[in-house]
C-alpha positions as CSV (number, residue, x, y, z in Angstrom):
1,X,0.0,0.0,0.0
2,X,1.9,2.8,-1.2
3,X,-0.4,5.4,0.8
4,X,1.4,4.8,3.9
5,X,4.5,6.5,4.8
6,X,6.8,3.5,5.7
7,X,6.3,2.6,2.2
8,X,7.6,5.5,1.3
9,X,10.4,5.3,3.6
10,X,11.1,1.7,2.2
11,X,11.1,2.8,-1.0
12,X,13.6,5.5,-0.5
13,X,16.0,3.1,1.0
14,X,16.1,0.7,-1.2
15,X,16.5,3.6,-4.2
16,X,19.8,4.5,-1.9
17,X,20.9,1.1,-1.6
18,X,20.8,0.8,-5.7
19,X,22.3,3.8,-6.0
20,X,25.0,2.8,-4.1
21,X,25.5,-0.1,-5.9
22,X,25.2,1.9,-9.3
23,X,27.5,4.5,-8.4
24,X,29.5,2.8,-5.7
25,X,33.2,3.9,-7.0
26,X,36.0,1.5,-6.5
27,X,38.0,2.6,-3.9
28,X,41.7,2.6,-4.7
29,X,44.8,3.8,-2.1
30,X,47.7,5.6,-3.3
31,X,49.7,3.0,-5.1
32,X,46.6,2.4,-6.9
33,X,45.7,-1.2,-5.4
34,X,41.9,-1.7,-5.1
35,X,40.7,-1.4,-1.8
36,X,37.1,-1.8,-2.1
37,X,34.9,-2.5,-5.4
38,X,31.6,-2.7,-5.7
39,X,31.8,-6.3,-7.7
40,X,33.0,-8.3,-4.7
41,X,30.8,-11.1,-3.6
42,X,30.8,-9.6,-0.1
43,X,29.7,-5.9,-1.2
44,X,27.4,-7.2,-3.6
45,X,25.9,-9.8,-1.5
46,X,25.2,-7.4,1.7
47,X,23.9,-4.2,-0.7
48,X,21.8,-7.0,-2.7
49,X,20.4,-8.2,0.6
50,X,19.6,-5.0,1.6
51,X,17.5,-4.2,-1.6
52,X,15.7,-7.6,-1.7
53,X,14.9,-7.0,2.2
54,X,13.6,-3.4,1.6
55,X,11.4,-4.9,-1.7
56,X,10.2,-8.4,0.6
57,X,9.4,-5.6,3.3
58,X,7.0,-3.5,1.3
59,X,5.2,-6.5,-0.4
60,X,4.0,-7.8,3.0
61,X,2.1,-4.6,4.0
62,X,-0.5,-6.9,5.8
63,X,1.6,-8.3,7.9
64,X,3.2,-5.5,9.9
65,X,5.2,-7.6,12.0
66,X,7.0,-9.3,10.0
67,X,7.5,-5.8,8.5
68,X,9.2,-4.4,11.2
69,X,11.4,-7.9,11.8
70,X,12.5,-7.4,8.1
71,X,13.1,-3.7,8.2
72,X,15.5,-4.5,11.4
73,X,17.6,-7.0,9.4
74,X,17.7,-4.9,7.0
75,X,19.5,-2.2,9.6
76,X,21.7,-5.0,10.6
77,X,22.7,-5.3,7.4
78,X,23.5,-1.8,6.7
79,X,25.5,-1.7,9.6
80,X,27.4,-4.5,9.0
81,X,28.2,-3.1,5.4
82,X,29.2,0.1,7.2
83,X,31.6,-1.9,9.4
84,X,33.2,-3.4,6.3
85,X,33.3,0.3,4.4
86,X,35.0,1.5,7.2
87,X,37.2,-1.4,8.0
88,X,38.7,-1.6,4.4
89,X,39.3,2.2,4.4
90,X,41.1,1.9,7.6
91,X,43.1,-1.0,7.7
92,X,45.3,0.0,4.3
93,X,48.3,1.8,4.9
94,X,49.3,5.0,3.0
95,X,47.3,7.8,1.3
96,X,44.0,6.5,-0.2
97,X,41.3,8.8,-1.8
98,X,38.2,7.6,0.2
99,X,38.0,11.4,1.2
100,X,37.1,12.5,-1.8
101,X,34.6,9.4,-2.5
102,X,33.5,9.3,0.9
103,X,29.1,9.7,0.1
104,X,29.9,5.9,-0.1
105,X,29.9,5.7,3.5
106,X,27.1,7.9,4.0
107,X,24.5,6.4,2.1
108,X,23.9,3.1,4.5
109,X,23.5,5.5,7.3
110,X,21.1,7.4,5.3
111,X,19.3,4.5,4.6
112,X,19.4,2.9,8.1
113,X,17.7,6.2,9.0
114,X,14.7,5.8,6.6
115,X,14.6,2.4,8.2
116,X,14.3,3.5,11.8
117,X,11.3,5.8,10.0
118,X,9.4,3.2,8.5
119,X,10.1,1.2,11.9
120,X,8.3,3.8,13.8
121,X,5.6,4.4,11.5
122,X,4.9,1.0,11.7
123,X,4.9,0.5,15.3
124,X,2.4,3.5,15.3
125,X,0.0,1.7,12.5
126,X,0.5,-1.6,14.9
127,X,-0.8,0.8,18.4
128,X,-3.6,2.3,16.1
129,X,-4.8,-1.4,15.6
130,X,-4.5,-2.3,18.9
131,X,-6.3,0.1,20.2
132,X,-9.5,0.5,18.1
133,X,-9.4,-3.6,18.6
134,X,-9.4,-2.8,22.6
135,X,-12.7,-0.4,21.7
136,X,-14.9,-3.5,19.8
């Protein structure tokens, strides 16, 4: 149901999640060694995850519960390919030019906060049911 703002919020983080995979540059340090691409199974797999999570989440609107279990994988996720973002950027020695590509980083926090959105809309759609069941 797309008139429902956790939808929405969804929606926009699984649009930052494939942008971050289309425009994910790879990362290289100052010898010019790849440090992170956007190809490895490990990337890929945890930003495909993501996506498919955000897409499973909004197609089971009637079942808010299993909503808001998916959405909060789905912040695990992020976090856990934050953590490998910023463990690859600081475990390489030398100069690297993730300053300058850093919106990288950014966008699974961005999209952990639409998350934590969509996880408190639907906690409020889940007390709105509860309590005009409470009035029957």
């Amino acid at each position: 149901m797309l008139q429902r703002i956790q939808t929405i919020y969804m929606i926009l983080s699984a649009l930052i999640m494939g942008a971050l995979y289309l425009w994910f540059p790879v990362v290289n340090d100052a010898e010019g060694a790849v440090v992170i691409e956007r190809s490895e199974p490990l990337v890929f797999g945890l930003i495909f995850g993501s996506i498919a999570l955000a897409v499973i989440a909004i197609l089971s609107y009637k079942k808010r519960q299993l909503q808001f279990v998916l959405n909060r994988l789905n912040i695990l996720l992020n976090f856990v390919l934050l953590g490998v973002f910023v463990y690859r950027s600081l475990t390489i020695s030398g100069e690297t030019l993730v300053s300058e590509k850093g919106i990288g980083v950014l966008l699974p926090i961005i999209s952990i906060v639409f998350l934590v959105l969509a996880n408190k809309a639907i906690k409020r759609d889940e007390d709105l049911v509860k309590s005009v069941d409470r009035l029957r």
